[in-house]
VMD Tcl script that builds the backbone (N, CA, C; Angstrom):
set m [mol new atoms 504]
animate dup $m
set s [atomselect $m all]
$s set {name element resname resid chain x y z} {
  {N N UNK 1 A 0.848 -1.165 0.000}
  {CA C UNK 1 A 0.000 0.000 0.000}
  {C C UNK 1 A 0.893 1.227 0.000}
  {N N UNK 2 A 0.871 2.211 -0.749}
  {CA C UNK 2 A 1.587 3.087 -1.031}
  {C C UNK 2 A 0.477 4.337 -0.891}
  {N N UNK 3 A 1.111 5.232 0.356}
  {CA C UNK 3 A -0.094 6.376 1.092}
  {C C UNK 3 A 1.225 7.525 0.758}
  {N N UNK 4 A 0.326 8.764 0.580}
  {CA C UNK 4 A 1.345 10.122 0.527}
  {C C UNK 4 A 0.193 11.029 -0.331}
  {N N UNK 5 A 0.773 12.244 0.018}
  {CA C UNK 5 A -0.141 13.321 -0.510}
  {C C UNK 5 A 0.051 12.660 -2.393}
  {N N UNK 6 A -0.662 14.031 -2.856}
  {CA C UNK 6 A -0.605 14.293 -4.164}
  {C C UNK 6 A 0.346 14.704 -4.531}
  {N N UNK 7 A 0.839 14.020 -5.687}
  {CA C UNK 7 A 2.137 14.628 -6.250}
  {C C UNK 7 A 3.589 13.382 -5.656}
  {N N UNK 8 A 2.991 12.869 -4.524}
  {CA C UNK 8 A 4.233 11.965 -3.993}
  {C C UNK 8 A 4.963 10.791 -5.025}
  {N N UNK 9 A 4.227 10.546 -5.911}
  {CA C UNK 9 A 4.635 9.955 -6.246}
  {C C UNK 9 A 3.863 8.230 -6.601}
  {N N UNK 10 A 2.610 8.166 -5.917}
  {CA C UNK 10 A 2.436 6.982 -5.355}
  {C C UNK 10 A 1.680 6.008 -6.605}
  {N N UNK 11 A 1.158 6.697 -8.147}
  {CA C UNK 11 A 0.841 5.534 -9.133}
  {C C UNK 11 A 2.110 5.378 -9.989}
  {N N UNK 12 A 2.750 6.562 -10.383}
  {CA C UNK 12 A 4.066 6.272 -11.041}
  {C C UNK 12 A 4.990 5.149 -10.043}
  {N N UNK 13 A 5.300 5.400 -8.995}
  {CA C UNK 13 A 6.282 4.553 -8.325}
  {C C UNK 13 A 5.263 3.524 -7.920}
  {N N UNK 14 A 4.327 2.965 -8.111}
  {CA C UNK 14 A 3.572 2.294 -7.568}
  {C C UNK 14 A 3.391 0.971 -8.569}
  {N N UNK 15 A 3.408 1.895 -10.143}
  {CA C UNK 15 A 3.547 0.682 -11.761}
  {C C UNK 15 A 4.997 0.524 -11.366}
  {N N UNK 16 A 5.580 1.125 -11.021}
  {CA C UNK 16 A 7.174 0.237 -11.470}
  {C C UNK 16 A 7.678 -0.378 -10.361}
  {N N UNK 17 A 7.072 -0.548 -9.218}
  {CA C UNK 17 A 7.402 -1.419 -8.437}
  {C C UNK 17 A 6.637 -2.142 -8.486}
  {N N UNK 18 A 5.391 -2.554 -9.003}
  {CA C UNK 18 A 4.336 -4.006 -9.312}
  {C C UNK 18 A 5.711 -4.308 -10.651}
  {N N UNK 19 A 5.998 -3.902 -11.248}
  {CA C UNK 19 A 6.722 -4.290 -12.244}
  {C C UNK 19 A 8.249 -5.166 -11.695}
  {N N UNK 20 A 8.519 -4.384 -11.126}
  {CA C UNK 20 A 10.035 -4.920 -10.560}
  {C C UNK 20 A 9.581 -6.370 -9.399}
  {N N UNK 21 A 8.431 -6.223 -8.753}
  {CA C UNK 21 A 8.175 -7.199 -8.028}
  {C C UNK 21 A 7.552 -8.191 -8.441}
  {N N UNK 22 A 7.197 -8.058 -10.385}
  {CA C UNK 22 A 6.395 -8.982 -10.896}
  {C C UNK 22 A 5.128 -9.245 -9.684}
  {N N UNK 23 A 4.195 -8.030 -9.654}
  {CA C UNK 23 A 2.942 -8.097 -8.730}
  {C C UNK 23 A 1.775 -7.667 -9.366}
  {N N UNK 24 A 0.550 -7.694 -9.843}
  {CA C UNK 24 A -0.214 -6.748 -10.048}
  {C C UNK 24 A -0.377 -5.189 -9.304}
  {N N UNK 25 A -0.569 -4.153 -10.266}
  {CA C UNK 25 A -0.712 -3.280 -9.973}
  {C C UNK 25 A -2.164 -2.527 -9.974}
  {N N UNK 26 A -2.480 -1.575 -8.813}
  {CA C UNK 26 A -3.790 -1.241 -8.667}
  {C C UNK 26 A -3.930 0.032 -8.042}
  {N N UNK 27 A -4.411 0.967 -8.531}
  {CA C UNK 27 A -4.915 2.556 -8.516}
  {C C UNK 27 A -6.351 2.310 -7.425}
  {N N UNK 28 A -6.395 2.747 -6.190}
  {CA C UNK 28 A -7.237 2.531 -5.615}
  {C C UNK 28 A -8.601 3.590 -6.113}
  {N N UNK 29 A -8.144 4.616 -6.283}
  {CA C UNK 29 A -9.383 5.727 -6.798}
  {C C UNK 29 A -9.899 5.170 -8.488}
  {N N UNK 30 A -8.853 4.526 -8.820}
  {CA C UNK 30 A -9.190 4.078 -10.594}
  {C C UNK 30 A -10.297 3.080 -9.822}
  {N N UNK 31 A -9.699 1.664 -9.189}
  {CA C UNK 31 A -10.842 1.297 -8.643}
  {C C UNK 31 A -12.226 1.276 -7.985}
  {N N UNK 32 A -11.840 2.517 -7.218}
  {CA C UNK 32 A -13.562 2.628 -7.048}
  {C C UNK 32 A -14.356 3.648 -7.957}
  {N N UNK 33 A -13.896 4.090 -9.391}
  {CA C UNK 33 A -14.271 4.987 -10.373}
  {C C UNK 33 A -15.266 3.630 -11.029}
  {N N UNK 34 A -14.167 2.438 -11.176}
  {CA C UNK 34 A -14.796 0.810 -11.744}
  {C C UNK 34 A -16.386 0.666 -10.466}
  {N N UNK 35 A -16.184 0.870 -9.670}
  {CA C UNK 35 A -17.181 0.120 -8.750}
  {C C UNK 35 A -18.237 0.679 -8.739}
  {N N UNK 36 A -17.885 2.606 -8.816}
  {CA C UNK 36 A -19.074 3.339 -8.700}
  {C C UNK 36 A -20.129 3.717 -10.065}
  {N N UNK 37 A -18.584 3.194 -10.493}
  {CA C UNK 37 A -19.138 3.996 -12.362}
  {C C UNK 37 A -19.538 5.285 -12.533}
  {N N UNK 38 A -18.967 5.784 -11.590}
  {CA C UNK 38 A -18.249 7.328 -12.094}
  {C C UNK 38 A -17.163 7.944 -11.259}
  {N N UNK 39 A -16.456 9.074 -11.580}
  {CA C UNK 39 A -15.931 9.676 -11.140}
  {C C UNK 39 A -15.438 9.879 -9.507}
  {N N UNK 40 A -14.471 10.065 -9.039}
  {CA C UNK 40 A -14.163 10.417 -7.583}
  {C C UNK 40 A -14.839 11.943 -7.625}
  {N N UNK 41 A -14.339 12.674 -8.264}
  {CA C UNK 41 A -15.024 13.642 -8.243}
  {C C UNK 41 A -16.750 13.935 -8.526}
  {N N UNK 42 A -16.949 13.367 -8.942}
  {CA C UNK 42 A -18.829 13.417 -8.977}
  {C C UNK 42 A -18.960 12.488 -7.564}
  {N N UNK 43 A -18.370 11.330 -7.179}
  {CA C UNK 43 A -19.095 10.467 -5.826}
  {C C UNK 43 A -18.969 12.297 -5.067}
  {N N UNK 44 A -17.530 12.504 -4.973}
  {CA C UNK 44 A -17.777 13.727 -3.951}
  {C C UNK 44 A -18.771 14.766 -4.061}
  {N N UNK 45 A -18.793 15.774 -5.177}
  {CA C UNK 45 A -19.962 16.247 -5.382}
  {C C UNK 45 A -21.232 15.665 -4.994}
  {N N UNK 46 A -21.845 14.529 -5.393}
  {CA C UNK 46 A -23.261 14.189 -5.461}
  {C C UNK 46 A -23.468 13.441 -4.001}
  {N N UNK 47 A -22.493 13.004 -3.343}
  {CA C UNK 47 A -22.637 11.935 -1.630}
  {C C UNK 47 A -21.730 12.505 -1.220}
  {N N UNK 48 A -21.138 13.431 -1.248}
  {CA C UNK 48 A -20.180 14.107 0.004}
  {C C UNK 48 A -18.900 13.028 0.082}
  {N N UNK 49 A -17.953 13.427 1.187}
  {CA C UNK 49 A -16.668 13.028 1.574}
  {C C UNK 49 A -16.882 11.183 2.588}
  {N N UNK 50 A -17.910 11.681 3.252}
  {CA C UNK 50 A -18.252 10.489 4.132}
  {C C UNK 50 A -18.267 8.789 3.444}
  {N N UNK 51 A -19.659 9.253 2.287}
  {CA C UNK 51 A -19.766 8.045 1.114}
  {C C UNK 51 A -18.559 7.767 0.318}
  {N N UNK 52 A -18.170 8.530 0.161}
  {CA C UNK 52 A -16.672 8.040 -0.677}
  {C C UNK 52 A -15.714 7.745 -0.239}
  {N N UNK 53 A -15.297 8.039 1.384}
  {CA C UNK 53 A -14.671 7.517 2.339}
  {C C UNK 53 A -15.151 5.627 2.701}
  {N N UNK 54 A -16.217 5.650 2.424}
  {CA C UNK 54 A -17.010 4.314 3.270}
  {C C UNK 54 A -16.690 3.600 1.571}
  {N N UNK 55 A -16.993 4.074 0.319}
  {CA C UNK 55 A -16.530 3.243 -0.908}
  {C C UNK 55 A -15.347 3.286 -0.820}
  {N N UNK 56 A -14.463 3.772 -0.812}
  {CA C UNK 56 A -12.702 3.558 -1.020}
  {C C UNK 56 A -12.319 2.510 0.206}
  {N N UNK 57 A -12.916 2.592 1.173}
  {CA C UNK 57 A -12.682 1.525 2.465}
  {C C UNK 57 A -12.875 0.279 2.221}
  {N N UNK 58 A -14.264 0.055 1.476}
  {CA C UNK 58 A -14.781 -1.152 0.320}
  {C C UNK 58 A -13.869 -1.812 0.052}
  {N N UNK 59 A -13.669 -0.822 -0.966}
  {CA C UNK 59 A -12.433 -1.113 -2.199}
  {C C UNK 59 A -11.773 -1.647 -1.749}
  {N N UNK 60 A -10.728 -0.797 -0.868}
  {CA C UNK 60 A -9.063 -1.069 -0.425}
  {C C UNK 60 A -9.341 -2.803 0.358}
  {N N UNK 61 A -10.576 -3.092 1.288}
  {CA C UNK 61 A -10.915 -4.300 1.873}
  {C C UNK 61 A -10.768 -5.158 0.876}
  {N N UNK 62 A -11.370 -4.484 0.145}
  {CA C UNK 62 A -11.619 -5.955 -1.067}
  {C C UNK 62 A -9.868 -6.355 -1.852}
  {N N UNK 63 A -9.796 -5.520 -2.175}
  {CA C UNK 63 A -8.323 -5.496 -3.276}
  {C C UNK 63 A -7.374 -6.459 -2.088}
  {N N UNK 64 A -7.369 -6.312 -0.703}
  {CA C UNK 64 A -6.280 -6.528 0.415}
  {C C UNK 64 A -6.930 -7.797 0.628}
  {N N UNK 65 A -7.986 -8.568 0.362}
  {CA C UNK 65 A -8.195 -9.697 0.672}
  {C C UNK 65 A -7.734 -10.592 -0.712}
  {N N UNK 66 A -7.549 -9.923 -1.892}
  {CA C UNK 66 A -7.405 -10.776 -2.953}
  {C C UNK 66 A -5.885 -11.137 -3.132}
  {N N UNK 67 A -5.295 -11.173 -4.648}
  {CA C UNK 67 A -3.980 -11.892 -4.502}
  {C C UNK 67 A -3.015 -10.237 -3.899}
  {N N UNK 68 A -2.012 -10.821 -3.412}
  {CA C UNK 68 A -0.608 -9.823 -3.622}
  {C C UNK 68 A -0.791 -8.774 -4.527}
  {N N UNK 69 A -0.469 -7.525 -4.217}
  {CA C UNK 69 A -0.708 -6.498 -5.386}
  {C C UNK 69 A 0.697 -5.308 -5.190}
  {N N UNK 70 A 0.575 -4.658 -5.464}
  {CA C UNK 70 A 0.648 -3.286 -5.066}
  {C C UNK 70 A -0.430 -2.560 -5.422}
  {N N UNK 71 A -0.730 -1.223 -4.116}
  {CA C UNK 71 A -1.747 -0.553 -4.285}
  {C C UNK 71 A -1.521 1.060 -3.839}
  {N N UNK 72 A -1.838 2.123 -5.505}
  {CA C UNK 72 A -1.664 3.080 -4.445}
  {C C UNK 72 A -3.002 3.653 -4.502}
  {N N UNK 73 A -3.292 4.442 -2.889}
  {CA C UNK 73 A -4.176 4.604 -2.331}
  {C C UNK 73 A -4.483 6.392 -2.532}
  {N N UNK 74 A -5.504 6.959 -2.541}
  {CA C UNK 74 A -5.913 8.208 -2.277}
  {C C UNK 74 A -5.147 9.175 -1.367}
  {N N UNK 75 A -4.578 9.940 -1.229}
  {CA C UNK 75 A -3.807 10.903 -0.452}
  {C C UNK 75 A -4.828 10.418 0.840}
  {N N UNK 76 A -6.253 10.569 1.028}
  {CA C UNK 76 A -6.669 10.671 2.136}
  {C C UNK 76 A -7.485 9.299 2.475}
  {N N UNK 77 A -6.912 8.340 2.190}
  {CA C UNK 77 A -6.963 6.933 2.490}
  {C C UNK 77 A -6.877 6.642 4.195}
  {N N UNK 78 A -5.605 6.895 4.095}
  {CA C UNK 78 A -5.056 6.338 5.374}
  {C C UNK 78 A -5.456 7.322 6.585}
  {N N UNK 79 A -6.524 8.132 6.183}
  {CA C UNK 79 A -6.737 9.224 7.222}
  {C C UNK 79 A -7.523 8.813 8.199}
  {N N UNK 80 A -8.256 8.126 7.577}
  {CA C UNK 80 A -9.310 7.160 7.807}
  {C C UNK 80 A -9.086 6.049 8.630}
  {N N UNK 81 A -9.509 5.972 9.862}
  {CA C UNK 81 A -9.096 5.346 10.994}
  {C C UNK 81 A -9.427 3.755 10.439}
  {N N UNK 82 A -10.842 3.785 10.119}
  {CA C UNK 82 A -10.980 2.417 10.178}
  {C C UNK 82 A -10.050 2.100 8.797}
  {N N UNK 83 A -10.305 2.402 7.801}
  {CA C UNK 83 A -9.177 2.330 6.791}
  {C C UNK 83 A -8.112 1.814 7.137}
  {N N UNK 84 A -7.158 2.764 7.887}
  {CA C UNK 84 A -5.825 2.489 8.183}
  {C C UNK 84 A -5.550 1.074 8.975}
  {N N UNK 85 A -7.002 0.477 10.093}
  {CA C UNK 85 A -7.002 -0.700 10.494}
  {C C UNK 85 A -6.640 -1.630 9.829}
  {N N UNK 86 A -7.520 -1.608 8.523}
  {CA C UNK 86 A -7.520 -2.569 7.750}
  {C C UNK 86 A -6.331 -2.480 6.949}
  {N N UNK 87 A -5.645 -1.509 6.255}
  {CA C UNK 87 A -4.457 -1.552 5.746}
  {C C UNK 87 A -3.630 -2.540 7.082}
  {N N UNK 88 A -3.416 -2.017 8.175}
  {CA C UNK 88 A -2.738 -2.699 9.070}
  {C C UNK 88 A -2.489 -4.153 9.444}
  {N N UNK 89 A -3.803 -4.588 9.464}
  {CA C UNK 89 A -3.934 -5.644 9.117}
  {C C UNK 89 A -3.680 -6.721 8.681}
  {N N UNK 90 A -4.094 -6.349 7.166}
  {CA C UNK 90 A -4.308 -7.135 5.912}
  {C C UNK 90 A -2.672 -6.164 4.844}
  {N N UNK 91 A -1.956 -5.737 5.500}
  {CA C UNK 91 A -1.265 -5.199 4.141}
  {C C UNK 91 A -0.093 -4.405 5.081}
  {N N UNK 92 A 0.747 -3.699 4.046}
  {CA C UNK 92 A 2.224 -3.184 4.167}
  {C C UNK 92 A 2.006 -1.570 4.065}
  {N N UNK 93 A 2.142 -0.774 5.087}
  {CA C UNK 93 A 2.316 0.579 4.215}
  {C C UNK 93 A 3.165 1.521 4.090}
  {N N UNK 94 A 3.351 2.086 2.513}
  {CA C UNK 94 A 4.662 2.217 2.355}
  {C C UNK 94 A 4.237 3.980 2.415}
  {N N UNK 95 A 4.977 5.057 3.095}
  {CA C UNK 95 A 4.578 6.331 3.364}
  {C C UNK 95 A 5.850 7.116 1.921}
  {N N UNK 96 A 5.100 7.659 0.531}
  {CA C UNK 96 A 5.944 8.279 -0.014}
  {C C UNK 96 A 6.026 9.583 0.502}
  {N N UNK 97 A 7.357 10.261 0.832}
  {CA C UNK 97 A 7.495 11.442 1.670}
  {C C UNK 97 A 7.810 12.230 0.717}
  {N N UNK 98 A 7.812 13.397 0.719}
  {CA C UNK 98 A 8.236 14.530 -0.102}
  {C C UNK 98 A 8.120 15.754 0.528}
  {N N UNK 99 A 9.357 16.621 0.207}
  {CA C UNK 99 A 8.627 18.213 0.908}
  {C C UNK 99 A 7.948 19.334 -0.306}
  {N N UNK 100 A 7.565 20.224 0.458}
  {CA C UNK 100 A 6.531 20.872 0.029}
  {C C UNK 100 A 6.775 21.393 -1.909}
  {N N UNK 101 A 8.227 21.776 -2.016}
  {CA C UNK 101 A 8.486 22.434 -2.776}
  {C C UNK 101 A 8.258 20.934 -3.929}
  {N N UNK 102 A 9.018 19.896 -3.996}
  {CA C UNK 102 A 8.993 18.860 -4.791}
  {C C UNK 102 A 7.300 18.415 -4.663}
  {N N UNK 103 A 6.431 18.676 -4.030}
  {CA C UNK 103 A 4.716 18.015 -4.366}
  {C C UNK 103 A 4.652 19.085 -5.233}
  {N N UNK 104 A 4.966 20.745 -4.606}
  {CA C UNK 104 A 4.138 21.820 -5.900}
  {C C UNK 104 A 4.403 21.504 -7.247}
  {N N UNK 105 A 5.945 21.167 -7.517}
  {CA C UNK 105 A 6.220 21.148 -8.691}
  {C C UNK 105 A 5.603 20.245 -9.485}
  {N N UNK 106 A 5.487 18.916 -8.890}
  {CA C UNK 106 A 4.901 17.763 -9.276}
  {C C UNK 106 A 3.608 18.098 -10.090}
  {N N UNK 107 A 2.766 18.898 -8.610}
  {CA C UNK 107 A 1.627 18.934 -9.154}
  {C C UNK 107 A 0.753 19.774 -9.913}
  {N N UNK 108 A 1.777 21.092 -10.109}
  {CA C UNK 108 A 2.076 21.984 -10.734}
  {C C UNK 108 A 1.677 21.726 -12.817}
  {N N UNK 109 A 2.185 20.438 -12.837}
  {CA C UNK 109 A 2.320 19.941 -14.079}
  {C C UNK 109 A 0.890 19.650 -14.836}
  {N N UNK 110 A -0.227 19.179 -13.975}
  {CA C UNK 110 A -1.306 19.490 -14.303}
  {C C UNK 110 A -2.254 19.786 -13.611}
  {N N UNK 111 A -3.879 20.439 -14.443}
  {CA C UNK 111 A -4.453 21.063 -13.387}
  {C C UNK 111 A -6.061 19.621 -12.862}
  {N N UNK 112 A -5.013 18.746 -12.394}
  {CA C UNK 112 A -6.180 17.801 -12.350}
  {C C UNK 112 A -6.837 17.739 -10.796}
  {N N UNK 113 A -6.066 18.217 -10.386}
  {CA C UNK 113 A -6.264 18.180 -8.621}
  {C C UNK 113 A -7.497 19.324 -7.959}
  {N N UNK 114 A -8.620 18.901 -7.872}
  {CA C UNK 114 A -9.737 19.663 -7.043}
  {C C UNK 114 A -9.309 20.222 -6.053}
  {N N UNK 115 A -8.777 19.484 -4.956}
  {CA C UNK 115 A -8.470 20.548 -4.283}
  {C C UNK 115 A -7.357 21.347 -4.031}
  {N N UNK 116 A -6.657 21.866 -5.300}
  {CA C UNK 116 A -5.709 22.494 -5.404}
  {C C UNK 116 A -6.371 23.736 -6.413}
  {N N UNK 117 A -7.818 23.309 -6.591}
  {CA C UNK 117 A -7.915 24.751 -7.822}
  {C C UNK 117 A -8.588 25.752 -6.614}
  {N N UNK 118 A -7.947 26.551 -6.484}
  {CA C UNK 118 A -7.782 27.715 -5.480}
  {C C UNK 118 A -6.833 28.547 -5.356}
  {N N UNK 119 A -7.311 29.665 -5.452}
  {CA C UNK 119 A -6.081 31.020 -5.036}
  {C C UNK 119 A -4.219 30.725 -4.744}
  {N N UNK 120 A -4.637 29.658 -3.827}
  {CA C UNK 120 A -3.541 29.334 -2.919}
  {C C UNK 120 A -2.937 28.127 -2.653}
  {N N UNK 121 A -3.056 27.204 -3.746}
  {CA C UNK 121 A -2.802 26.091 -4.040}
  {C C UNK 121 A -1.357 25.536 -3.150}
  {N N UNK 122 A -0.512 26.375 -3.250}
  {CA C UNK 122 A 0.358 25.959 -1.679}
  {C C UNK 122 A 0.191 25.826 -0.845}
  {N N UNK 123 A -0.146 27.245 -0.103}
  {CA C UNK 123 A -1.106 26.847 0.779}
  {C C UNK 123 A -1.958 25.580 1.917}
  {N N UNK 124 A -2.581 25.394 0.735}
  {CA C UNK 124 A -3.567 24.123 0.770}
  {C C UNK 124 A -2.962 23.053 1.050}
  {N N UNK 125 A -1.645 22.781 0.441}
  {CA C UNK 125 A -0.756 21.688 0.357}
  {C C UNK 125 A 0.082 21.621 1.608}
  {N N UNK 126 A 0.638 22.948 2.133}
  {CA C UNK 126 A 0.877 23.121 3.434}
  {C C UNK 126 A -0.259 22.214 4.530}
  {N N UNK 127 A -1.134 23.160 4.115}
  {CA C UNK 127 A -2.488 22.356 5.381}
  {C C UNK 127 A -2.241 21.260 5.382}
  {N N UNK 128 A -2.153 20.723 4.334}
  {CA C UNK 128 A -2.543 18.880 3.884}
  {C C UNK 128 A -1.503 18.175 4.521}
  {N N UNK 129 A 0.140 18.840 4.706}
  {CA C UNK 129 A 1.375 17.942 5.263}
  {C C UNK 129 A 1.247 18.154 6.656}
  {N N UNK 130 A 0.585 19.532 7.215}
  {CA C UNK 130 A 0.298 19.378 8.257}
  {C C UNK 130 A -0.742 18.298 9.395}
  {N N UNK 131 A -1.250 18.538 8.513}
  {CA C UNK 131 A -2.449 17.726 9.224}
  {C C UNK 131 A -2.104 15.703 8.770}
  {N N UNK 132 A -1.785 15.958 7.454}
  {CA C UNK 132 A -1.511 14.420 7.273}
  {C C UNK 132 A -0.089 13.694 7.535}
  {N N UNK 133 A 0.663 14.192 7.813}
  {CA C UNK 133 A 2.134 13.648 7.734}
  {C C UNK 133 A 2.314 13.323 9.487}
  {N N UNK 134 A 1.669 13.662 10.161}
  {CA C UNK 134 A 1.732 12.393 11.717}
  {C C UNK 134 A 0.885 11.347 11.603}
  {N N UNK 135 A 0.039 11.506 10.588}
  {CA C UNK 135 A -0.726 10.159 10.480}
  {C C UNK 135 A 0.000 9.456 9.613}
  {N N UNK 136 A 0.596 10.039 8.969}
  {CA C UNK 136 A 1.029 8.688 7.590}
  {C C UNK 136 A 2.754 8.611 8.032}
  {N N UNK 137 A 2.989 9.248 9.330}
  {CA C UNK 137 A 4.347 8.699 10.169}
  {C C UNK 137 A 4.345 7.434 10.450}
  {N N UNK 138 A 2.795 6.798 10.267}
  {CA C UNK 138 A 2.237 5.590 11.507}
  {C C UNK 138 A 2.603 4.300 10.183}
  {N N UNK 139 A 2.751 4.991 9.346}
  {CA C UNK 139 A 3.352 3.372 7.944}
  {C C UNK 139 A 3.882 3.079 8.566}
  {N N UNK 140 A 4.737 1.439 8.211}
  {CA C UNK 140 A 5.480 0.539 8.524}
  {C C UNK 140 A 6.733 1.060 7.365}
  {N N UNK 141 A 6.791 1.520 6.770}
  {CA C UNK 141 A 7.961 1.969 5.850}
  {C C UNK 141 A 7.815 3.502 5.258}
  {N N UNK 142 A 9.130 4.149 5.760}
  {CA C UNK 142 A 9.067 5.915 5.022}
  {C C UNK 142 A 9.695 5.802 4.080}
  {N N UNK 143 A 9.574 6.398 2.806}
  {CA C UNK 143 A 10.430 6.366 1.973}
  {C C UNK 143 A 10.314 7.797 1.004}
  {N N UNK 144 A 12.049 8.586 0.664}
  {CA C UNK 144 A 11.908 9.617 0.414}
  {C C UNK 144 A 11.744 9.715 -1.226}
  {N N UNK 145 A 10.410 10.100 -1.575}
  {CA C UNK 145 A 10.243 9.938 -2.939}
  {C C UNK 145 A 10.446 11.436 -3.856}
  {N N UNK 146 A 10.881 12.493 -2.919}
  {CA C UNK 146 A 11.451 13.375 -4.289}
  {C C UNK 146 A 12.723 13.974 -4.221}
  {N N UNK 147 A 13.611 12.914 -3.544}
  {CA C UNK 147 A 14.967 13.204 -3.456}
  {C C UNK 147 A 15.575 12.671 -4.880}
  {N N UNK 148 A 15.409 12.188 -5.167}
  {CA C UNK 148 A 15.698 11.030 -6.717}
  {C C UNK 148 A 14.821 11.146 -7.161}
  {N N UNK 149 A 14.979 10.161 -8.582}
  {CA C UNK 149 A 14.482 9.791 -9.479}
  {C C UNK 149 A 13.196 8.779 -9.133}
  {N N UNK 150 A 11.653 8.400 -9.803}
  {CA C UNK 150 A 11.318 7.441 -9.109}
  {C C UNK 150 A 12.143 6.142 -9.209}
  {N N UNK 151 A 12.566 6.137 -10.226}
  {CA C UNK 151 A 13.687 4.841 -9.799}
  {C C UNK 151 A 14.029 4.384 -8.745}
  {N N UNK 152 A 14.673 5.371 -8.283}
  {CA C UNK 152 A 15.187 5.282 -7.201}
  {C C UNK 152 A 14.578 5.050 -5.626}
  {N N UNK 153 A 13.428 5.647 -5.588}
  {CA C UNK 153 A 12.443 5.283 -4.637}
  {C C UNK 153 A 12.053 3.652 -4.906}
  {N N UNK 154 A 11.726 3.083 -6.109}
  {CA C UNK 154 A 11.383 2.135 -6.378}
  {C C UNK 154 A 12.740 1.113 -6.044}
  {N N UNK 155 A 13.991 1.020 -5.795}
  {CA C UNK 155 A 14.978 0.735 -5.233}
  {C C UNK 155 A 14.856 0.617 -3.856}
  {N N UNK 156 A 14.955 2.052 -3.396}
  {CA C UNK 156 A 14.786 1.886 -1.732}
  {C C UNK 156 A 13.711 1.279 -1.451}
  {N N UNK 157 A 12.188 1.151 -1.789}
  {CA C UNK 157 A 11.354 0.377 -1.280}
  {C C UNK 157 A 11.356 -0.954 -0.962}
  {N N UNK 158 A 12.212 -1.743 -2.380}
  {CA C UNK 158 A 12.370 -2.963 -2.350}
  {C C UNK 158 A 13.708 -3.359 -1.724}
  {N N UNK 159 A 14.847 -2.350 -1.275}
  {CA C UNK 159 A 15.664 -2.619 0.134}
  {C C UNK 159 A 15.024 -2.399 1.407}
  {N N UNK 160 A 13.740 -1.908 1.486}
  {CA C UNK 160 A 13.011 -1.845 2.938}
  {C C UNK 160 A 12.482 -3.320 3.214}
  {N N UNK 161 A 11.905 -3.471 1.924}
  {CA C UNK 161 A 11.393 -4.625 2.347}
  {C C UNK 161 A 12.113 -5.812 2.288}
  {N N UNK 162 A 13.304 -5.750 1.728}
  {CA C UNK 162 A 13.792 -7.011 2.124}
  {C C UNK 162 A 14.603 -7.300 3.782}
  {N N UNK 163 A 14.824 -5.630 3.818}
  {CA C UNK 163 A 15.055 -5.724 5.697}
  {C C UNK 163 A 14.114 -6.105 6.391}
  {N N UNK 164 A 12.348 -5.942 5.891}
  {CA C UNK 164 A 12.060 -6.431 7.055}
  {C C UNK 164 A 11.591 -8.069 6.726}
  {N N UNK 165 A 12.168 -8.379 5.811}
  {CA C UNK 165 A 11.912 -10.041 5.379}
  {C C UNK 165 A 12.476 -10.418 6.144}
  {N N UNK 166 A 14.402 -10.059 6.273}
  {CA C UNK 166 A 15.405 -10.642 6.956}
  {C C UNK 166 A 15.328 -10.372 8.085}
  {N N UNK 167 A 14.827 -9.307 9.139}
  {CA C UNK 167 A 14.196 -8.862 10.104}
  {C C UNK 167 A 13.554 -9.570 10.982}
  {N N UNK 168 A 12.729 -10.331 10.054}
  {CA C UNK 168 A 11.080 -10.425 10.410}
  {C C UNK 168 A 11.138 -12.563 10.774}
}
mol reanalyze $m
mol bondsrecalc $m
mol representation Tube
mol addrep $m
């Protein structure tokens, strides 16, 4: 499970480490776009934050009971208490870290992000590391995804986890 704001990094580094780990790979918001048959953005509009919180919880349950995957998850996945149970659980989570300046740029690149279309789109992103980055301290693996290349994140992930194979 691969948790981190927007911009971290988490479907790009997320295909090339299902790739390197020979795993299936899985977009948790692509998935529940499949389940709802529409949009993340229309569930939010038309049922609010709550319903789409309680479908992505679905989801992520379901995907974590099936085979081995990699999965990356919604920036605000893991915010989600009972969520994060079940990641805990049933799964691995990998926290892509980044600071502020490397998410703007990231996300800078296009204007797909709702809640970034605002005045103050930094800002916002500020709020978001504030408030989310002691919760997503609570992964089982940090990993710094805009110091490098994703390559390179996709490297260190798969030396985390083989420490905690040999570890474990």
């Amino acid at each position: 499970m691969l948790i981190g704001l927007m911009g971290a990094g988490k479907t790009t580094i997320g295909r090339r480490l299902a790739t390197a780990l020979d795993l299936p790979f899985f977009d948790a918001d692509e998935e529940i776009e499949k389940s709802a048959g529409r949009s993340v953005e229309d569930i939010f509009a038309d049922f609010g934050e709550a319903a789409f919180r309680d479908g992505e919880r679905k989801v992520i349950e379901r995907l974590l009971a099936g085979p081995r995957g990699v999965l990356a998850t919604g920036g605000g996945a893991f915010m989600d208490p009972a969520t994060r149970a079940i990641i805990r659980k049933k799964g691995l989570s990998i926290w892509l870290h980044a600071d502020l300046d490397v998410l703007m740029e990231r996300v800078s690149l296009r204007n797909t992000r709702p809640l970034l279309r605002q005045p103050n789109p930094r800002q916002v992103m500020k709020a978001l590391m504030e408030k989310r980055y002691p919760i997503y301290a609570q992964a089982d693996i940090r990993v710094e995804s805009g110091v490098d290349t994703h390559g390179r994140a996709v490297e260190q992930i798969i030396a985390a986890l083989k420490d905690r194979q040999q570890n474990s």
